[in-house]
HTML snippet that shows the backbone in 3Dmol.js (N, CA, C, O; Angstrom):
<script src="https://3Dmol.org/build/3Dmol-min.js"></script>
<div id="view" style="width:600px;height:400px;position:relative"></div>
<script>
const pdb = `
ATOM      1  N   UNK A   1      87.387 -10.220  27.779  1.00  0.00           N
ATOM      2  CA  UNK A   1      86.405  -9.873  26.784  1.00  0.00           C
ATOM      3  C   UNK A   1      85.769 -11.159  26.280  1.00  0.00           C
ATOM      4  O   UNK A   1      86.428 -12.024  25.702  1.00  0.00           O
ATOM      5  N   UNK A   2      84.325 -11.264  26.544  1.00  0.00           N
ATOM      6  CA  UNK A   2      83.427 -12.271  25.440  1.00  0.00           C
ATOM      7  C   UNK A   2      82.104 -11.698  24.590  1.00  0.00           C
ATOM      8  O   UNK A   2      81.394 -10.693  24.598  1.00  0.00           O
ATOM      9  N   UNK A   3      82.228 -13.164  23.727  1.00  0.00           N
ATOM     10  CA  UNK A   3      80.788 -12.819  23.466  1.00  0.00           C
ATOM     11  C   UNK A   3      79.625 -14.015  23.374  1.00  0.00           C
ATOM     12  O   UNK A   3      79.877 -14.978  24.097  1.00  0.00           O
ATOM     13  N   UNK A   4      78.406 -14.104  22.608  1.00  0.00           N
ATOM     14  CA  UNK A   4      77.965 -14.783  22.996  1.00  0.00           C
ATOM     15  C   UNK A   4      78.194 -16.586  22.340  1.00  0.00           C
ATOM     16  O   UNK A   4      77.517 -17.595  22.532  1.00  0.00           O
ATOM     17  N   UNK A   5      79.453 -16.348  21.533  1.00  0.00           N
ATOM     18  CA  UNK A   5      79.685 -17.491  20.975  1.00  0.00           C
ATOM     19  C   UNK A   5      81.550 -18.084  21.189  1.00  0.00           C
ATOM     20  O   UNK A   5      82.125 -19.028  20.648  1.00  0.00           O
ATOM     21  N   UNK A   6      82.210 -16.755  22.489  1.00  0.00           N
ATOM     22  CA  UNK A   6      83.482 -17.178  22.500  1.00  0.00           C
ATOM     23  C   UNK A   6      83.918 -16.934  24.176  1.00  0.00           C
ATOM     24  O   UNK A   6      83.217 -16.154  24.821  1.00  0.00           O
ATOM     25  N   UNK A   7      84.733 -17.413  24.651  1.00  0.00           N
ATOM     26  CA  UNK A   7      85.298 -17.013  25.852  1.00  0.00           C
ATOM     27  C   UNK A   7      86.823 -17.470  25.493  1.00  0.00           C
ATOM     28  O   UNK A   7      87.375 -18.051  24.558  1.00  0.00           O
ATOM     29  N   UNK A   8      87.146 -16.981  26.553  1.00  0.00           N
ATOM     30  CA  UNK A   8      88.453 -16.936  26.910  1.00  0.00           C
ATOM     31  C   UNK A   8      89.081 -17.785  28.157  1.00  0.00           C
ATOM     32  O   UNK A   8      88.805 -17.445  29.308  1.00  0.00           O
ATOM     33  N   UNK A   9      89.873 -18.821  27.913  1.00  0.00           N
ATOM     34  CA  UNK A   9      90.250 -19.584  29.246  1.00  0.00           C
ATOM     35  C   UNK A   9      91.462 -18.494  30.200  1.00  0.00           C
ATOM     36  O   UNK A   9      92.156 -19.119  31.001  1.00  0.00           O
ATOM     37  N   UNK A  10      91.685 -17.078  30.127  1.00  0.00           N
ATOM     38  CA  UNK A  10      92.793 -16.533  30.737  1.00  0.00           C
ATOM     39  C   UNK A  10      92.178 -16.623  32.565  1.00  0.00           C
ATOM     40  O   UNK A  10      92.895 -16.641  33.565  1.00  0.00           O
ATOM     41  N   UNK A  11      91.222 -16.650  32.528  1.00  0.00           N
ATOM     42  CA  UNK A  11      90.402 -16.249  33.612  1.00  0.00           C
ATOM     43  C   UNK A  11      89.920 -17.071  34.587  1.00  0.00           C
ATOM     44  O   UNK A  11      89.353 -16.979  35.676  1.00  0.00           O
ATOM     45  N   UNK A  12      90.581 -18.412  33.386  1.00  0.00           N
ATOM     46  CA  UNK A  12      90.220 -19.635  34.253  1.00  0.00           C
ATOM     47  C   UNK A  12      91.144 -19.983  35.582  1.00  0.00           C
ATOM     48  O   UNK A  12      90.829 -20.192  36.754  1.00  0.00           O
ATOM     49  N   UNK A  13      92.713 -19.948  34.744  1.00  0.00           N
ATOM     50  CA  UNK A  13      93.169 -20.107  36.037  1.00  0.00           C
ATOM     51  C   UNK A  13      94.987 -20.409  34.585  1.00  0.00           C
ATOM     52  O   UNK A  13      95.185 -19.671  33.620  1.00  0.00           O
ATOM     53  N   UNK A  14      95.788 -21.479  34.924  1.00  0.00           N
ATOM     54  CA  UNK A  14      96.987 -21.906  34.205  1.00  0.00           C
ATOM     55  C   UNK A  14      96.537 -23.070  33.222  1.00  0.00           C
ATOM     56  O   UNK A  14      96.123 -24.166  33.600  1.00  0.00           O
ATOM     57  N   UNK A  15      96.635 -22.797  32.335  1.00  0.00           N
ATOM     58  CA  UNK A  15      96.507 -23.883  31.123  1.00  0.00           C
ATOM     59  C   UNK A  15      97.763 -24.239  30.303  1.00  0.00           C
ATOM     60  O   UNK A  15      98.363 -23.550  29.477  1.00  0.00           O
ATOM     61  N   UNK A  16      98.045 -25.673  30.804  1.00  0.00           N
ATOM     62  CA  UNK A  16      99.409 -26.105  30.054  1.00  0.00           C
ATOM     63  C   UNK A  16      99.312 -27.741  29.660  1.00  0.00           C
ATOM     64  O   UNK A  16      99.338 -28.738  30.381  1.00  0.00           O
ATOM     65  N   UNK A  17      99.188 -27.578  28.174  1.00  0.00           N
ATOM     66  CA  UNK A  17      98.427 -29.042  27.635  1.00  0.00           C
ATOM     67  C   UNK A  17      97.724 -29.411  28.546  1.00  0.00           C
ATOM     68  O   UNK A  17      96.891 -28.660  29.053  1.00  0.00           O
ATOM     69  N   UNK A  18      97.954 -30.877  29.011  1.00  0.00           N
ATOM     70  CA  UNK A  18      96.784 -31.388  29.726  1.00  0.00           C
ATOM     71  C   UNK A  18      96.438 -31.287  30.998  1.00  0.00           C
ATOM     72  O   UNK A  18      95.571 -32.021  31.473  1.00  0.00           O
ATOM     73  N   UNK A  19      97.089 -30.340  31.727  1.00  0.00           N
ATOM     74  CA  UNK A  19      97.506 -29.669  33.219  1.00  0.00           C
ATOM     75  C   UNK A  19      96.739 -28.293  33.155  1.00  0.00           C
ATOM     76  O   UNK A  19      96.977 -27.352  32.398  1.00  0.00           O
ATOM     77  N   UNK A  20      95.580 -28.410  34.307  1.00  0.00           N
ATOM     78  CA  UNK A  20      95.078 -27.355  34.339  1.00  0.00           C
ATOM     79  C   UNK A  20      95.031 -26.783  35.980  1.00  0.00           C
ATOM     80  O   UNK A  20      94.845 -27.534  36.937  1.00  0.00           O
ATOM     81  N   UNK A  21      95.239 -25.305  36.085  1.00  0.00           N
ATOM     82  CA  UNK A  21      95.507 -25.295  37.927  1.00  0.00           C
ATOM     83  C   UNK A  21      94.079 -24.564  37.529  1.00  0.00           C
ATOM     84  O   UNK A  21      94.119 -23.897  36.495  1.00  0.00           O
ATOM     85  N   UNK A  22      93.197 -24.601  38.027  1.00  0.00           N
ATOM     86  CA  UNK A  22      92.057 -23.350  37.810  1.00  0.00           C
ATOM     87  C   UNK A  22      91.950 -22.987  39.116  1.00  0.00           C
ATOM     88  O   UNK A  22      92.042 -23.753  40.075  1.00  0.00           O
ATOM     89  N   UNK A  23      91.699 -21.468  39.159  1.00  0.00           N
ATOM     90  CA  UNK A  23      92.135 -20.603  40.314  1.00  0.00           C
ATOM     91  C   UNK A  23      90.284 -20.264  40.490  1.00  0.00           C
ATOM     92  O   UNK A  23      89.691 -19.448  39.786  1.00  0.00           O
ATOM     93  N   UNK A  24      89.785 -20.907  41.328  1.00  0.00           N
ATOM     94  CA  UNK A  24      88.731 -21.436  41.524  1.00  0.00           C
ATOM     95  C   UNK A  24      87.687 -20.458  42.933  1.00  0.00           C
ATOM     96  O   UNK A  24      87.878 -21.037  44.003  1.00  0.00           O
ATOM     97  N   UNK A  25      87.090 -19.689  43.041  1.00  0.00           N
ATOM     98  CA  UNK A  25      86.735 -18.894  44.037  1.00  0.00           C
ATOM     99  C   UNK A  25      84.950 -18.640  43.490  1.00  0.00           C
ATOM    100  O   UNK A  25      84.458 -18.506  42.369  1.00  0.00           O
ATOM    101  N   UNK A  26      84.328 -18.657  44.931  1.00  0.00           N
ATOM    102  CA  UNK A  26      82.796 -18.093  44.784  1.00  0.00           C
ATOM    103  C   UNK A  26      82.561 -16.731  43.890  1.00  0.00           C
ATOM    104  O   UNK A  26      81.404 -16.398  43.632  1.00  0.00           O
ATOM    105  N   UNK A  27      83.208 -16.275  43.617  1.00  0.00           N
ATOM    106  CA  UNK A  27      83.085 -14.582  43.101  1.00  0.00           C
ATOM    107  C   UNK A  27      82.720 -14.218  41.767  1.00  0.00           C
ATOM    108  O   UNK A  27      82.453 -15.151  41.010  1.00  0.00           O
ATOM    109  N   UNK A  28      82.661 -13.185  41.376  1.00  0.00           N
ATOM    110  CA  UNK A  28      82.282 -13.327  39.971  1.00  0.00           C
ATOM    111  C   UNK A  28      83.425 -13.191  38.974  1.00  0.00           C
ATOM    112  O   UNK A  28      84.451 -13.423  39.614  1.00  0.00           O
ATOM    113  N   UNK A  29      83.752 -12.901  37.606  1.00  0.00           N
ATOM    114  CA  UNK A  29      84.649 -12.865  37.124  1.00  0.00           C
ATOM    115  C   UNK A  29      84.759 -11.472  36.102  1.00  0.00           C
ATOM    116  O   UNK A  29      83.967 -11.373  35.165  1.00  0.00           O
ATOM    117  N   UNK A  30      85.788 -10.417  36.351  1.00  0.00           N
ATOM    118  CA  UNK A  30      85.697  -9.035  35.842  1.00  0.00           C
ATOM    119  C   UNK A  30      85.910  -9.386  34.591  1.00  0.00           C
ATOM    120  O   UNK A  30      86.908 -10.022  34.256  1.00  0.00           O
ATOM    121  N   UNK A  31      85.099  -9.050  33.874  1.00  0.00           N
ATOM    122  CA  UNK A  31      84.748  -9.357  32.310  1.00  0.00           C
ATOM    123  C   UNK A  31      83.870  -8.328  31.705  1.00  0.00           C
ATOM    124  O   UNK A  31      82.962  -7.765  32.316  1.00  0.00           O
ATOM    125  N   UNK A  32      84.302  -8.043  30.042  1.00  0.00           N
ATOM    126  CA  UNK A  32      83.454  -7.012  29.457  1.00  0.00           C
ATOM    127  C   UNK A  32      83.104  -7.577  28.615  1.00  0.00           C
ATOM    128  O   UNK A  32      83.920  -8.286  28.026  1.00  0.00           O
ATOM    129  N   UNK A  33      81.877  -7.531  28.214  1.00  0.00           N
ATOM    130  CA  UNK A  33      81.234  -8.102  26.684  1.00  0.00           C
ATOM    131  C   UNK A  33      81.673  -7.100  25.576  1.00  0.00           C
ATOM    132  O   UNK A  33      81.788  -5.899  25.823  1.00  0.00           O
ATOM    133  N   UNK A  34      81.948  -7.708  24.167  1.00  0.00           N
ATOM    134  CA  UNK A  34      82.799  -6.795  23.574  1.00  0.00           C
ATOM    135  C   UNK A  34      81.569  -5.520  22.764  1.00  0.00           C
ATOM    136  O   UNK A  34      81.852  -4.401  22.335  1.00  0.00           O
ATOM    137  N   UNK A  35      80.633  -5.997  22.776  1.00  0.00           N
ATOM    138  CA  UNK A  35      79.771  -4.728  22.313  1.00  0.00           C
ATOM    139  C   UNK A  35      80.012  -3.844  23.150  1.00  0.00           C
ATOM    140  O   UNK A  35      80.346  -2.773  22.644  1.00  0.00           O
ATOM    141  N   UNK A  36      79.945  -3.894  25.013  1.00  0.00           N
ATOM    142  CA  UNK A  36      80.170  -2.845  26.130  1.00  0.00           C
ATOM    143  C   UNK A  36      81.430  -1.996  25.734  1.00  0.00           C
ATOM    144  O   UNK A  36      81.570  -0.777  25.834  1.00  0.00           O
ATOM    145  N   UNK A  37      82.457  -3.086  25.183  1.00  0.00           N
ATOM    146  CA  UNK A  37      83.788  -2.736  25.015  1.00  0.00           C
ATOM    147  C   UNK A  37      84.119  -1.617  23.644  1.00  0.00           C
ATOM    148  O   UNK A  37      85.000  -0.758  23.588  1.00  0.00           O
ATOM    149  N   UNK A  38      83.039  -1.992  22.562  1.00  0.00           N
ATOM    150  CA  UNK A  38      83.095  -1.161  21.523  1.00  0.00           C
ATOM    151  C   UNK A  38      82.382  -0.030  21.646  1.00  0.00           C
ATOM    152  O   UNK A  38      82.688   0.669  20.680  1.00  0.00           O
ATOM    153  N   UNK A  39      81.528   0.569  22.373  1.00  0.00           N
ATOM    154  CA  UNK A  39      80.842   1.462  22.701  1.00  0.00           C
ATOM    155  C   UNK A  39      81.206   2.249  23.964  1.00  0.00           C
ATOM    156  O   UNK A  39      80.590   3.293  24.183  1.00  0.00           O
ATOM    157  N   UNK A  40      82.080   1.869  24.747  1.00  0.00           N
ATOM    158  CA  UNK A  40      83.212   2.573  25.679  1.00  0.00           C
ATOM    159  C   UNK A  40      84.449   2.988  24.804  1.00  0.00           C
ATOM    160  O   UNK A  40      84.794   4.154  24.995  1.00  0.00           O
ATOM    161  N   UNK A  41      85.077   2.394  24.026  1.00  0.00           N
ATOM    162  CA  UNK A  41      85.869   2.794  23.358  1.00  0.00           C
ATOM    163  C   UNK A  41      85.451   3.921  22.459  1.00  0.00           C
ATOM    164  O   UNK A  41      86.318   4.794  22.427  1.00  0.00           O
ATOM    165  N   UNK A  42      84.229   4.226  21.598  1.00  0.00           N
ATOM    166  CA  UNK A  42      83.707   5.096  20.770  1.00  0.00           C
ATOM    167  C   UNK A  42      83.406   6.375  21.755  1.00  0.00           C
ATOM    168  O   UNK A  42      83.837   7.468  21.389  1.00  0.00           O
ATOM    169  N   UNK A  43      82.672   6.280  23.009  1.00  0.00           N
ATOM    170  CA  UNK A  43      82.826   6.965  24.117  1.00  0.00           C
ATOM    171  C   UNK A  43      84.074   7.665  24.370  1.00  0.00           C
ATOM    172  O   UNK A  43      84.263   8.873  24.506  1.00  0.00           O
ATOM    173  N   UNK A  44      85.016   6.550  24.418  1.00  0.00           N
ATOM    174  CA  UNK A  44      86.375   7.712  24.931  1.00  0.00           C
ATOM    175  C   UNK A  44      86.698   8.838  23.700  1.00  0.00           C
ATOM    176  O   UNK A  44      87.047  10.018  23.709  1.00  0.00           O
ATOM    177  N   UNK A  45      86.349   7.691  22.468  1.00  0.00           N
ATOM    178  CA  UNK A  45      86.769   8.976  21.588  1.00  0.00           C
ATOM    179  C   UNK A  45      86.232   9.986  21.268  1.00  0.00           C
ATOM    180  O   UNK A  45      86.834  10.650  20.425  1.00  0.00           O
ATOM    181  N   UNK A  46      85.005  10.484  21.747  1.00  0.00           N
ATOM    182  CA  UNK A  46      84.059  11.534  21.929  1.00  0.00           C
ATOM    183  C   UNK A  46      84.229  12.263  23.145  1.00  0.00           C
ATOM    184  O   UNK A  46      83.614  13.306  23.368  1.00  0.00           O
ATOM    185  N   UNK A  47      85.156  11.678  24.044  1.00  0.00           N
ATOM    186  CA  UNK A  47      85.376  12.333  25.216  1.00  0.00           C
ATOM    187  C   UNK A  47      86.417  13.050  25.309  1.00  0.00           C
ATOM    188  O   UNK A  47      87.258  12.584  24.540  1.00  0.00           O
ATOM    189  N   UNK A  48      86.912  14.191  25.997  1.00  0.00           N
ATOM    190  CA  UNK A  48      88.209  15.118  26.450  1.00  0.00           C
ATOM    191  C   UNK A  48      88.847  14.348  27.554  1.00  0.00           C
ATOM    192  O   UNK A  48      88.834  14.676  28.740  1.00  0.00           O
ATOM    193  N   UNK A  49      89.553  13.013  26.909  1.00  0.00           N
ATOM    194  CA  UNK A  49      90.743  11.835  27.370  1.00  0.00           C
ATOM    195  C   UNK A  49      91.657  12.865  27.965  1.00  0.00           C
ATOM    196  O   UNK A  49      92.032  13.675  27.117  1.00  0.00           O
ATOM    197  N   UNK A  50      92.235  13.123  29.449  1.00  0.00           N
ATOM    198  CA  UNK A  50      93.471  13.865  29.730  1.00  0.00           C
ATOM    199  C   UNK A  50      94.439  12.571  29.515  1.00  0.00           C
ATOM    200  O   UNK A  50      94.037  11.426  29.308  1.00  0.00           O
ATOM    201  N   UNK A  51      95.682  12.954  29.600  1.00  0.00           N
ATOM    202  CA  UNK A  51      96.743  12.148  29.257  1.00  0.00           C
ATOM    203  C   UNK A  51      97.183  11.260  30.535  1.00  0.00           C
ATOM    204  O   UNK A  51      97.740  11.813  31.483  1.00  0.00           O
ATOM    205  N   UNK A  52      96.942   9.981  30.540  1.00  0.00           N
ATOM    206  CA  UNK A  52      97.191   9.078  31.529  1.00  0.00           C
ATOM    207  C   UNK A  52      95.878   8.557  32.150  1.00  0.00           C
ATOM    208  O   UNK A  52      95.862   7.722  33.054  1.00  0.00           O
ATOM    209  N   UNK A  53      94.992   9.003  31.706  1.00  0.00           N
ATOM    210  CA  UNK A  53      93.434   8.627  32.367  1.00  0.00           C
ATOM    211  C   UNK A  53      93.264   7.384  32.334  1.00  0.00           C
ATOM    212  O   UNK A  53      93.547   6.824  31.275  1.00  0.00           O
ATOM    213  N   UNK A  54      92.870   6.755  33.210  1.00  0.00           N
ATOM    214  CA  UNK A  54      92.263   5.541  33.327  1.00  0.00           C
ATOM    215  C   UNK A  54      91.210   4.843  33.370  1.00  0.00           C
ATOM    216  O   UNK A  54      90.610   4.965  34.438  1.00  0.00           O
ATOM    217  N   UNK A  55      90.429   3.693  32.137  1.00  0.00           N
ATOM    218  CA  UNK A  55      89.168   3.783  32.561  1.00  0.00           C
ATOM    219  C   UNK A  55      89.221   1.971  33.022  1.00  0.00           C
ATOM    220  O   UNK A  55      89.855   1.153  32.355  1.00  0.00           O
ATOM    221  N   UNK A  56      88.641   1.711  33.931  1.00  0.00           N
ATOM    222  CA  UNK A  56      88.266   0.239  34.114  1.00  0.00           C
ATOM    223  C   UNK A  56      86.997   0.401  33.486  1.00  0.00           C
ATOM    224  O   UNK A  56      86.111   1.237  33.665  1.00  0.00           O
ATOM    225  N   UNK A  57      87.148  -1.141  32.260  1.00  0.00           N
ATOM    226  CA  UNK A  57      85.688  -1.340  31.731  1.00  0.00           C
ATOM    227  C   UNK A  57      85.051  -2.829  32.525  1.00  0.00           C
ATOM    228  O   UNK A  57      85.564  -3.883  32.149  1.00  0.00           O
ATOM    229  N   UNK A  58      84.289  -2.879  33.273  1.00  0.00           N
ATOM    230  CA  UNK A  58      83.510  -3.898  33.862  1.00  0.00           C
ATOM    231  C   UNK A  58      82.023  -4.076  33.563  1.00  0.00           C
ATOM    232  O   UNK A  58      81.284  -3.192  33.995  1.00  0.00           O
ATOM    233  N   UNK A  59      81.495  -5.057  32.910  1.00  0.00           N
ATOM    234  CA  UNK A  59      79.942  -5.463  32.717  1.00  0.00           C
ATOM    235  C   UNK A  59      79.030  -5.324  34.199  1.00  0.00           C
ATOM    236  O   UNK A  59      79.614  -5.558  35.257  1.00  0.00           O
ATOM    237  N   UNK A  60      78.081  -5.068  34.201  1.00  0.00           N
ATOM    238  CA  UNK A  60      77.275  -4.690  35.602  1.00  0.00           C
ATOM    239  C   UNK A  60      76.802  -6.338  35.482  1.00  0.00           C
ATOM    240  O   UNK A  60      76.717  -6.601  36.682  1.00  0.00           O
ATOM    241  N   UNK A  61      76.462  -7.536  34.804  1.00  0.00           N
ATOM    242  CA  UNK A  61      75.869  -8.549  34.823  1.00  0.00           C
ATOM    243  C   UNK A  61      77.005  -9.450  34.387  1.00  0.00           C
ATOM    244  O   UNK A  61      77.263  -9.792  33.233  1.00  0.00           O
ATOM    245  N   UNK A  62      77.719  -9.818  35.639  1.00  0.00           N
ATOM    246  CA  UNK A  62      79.264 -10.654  35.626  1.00  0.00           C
ATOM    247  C   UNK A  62      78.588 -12.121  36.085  1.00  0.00           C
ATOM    248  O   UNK A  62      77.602 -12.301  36.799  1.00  0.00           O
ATOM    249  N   UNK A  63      79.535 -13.201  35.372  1.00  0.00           N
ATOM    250  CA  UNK A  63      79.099 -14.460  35.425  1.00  0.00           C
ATOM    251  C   UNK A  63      80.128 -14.523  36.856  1.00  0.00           C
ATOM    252  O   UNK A  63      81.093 -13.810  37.132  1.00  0.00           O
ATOM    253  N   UNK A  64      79.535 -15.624  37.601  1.00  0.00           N
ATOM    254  CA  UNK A  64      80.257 -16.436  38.584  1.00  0.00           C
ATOM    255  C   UNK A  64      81.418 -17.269  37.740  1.00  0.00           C
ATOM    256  O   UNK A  64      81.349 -17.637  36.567  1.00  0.00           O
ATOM    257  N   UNK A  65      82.311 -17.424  38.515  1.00  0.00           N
ATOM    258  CA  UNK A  65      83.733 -18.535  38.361  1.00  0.00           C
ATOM    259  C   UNK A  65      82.882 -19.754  37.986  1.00  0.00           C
ATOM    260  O   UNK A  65      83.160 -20.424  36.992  1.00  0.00           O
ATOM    261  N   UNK A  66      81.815 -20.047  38.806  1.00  0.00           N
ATOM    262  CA  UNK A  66      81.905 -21.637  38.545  1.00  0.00           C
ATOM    263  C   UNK A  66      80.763 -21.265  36.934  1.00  0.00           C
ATOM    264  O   UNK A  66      80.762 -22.171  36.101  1.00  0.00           O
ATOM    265  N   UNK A  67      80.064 -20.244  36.674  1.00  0.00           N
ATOM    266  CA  UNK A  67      79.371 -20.500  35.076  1.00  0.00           C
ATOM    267  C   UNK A  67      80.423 -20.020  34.480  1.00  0.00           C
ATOM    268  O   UNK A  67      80.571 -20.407  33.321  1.00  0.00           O
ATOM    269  N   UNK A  68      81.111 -19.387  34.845  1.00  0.00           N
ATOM    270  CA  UNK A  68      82.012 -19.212  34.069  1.00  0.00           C
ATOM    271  C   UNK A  68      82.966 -20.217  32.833  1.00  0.00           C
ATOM    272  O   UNK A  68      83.138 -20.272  31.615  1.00  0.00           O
ATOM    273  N   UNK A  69      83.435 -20.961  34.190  1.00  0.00           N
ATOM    274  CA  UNK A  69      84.466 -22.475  34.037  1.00  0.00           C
ATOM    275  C   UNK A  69      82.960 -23.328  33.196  1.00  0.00           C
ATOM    276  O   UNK A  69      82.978 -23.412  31.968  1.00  0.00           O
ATOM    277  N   UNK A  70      82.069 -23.749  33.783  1.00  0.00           N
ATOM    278  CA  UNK A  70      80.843 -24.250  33.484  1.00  0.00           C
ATOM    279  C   UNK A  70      80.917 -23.684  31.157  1.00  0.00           C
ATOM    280  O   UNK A  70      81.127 -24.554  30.312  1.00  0.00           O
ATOM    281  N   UNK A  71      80.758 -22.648  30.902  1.00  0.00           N
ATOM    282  CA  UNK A  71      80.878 -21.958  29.822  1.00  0.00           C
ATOM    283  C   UNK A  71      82.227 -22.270  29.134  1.00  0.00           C
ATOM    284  O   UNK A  71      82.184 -22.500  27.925  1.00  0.00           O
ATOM    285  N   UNK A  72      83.250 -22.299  29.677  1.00  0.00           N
ATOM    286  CA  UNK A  72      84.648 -22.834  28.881  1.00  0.00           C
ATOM    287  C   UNK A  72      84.685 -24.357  28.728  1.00  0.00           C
ATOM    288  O   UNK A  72      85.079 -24.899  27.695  1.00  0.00           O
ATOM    289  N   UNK A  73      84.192 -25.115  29.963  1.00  0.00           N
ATOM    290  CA  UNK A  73      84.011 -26.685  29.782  1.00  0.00           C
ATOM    291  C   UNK A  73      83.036 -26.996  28.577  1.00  0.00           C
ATOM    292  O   UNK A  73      83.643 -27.652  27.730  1.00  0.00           O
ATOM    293  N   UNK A  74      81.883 -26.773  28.262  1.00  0.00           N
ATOM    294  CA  UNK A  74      80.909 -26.816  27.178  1.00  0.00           C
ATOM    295  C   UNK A  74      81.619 -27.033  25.597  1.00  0.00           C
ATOM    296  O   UNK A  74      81.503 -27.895  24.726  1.00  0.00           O
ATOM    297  N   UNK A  75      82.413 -25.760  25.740  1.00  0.00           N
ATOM    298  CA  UNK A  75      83.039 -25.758  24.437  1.00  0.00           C
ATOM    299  C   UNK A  75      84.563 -25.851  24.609  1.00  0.00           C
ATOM    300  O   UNK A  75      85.425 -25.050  24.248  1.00  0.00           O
ATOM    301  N   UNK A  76      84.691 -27.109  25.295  1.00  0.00           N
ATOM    302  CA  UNK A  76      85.806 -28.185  25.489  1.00  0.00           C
ATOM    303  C   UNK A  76      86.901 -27.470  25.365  1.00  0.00           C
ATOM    304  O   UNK A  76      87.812 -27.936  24.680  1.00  0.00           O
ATOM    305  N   UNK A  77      87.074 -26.038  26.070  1.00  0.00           N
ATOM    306  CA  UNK A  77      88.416 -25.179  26.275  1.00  0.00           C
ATOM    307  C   UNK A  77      89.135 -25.870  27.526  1.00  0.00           C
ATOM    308  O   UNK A  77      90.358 -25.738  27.577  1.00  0.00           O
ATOM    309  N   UNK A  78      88.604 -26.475  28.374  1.00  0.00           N
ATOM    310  CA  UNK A  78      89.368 -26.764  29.659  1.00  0.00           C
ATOM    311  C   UNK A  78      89.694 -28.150  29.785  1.00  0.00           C
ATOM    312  O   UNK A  78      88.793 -28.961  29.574  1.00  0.00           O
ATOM    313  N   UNK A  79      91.139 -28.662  30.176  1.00  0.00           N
ATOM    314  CA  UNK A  79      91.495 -30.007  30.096  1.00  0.00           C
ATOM    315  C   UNK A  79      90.573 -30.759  31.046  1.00  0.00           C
ATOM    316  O   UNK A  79      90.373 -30.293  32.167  1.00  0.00           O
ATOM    317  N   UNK A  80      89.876 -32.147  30.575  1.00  0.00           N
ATOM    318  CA  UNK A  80      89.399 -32.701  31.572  1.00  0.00           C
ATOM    319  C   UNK A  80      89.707 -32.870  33.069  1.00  0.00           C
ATOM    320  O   UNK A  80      88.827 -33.145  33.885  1.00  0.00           O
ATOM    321  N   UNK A  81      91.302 -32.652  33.463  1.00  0.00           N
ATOM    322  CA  UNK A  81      91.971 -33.587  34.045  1.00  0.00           C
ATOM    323  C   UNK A  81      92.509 -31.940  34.873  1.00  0.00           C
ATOM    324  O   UNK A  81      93.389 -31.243  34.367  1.00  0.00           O
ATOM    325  N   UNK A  82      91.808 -31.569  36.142  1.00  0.00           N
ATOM    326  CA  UNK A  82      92.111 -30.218  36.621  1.00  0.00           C
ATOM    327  C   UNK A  82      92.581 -30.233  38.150  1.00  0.00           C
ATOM    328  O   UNK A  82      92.375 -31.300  38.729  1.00  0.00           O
ATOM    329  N   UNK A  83      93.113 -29.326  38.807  1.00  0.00           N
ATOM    330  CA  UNK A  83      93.478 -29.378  39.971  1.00  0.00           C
ATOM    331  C   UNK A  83      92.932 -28.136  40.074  1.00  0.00           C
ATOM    332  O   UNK A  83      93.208 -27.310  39.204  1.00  0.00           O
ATOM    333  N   UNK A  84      92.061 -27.790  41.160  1.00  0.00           N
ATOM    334  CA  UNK A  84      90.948 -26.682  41.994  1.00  0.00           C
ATOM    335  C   UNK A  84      91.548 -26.217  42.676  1.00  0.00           C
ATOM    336  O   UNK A  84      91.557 -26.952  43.663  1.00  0.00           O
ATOM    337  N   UNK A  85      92.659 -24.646  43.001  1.00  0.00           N
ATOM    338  CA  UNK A  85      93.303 -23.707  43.666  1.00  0.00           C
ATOM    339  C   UNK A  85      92.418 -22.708  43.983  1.00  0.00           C
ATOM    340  O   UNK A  85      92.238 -21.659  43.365  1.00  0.00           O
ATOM    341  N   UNK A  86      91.770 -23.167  45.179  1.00  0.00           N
ATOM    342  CA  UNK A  86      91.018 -22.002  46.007  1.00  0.00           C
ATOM    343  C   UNK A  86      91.865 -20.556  46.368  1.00  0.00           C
ATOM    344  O   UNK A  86      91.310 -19.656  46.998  1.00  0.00           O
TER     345      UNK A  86
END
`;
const viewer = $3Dmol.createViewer("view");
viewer.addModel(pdb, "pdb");
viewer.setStyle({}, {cartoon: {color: "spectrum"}});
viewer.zoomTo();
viewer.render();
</script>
């Protein structure tokens, strides 16, 4: 989950103090913006939920790994000092 003033390094890859493995691939990254997220949630609760249902919430306009990482580096979430695990 982001928004337009926060991310999350889970997605990056292992973050441990100054040791970073970032799990590094061309692809995009499954992420929901949290307005998508609050308005799927208000959705379910207007909906006839059977018990165990499952919904994957995914944004149709997903950032790539590298804007991604690019977006966490900016606002100095990611240790300078990284090792790239394709």
């Amino acid at each position: 989950m982001y928004d337009s003033k926060r991310l999350i390094s889970a997605r990056a890859g292992v973050i441990k103090g100054p040791l970073c493995l970032v799990a590094f691939h061309e692809g995009n990254v499954p992420t929901v913006e949290v307005t998508g997220l609050a308005r799927a949630i208000l959705n379910a609760c207007e909906r006839d939920v059977h018990d165990g249902e499952i919904m994957h919430l995914v944004d149709d306009n997903l950032p790539s790994q590298r804007e991604y990482l690019a977006g966490l580096q900016r606002r100095g979430m990611l240790p300078s000092w990284r090792i790239l695990v394709p």
